[in-house]
C-alpha positions in Angstrom: 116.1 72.7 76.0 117.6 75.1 73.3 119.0 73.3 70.3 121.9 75.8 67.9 122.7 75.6 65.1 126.7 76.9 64.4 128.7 78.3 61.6 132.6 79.7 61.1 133.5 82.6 58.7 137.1 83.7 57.9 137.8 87.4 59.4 139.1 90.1 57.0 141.0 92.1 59.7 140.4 95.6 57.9 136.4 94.3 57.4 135.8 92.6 60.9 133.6 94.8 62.2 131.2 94.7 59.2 131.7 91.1 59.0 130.3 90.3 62.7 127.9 93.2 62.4 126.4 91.9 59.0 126.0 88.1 60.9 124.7 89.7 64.2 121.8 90.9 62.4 121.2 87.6 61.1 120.7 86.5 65.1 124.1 85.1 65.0 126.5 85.5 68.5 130.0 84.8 68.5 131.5 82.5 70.5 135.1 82.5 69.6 137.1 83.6 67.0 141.0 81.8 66.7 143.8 81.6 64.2 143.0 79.2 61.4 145.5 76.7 60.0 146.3 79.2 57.0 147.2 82.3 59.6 143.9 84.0 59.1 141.1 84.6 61.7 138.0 82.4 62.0 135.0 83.1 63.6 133.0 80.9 65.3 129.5 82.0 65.8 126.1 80.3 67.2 122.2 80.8 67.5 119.1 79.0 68.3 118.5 76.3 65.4 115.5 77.8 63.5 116.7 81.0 63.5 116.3 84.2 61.5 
């Protein structure tokens, strides 16, 4: 059975592609990304636990 590992990162919205790009090459997938509590976006990203 897969085990993951997950993470959140605040979204700059003029940056956001960078942003998931820069995590995607770190083997990180996002899941969902919502408005946080302060008005801002979060991501919400997962990968296998022991990844790169």
């Amino acid at each position: 059975m897969t085990t993951w590992e997950y993470m959140t990162t605040p979204l700059i919205v003029h940056n956001t592609t960078a942003i998931l790009n820069n995590w995607g090459a770190q083997g990180w997938e996002l899941v969902q990304i919502v408005q946080g509590p302060e008005g801002g976006l979060v991501a919400y990203l997962k990968r296998p636990a022991g990844g790169a």
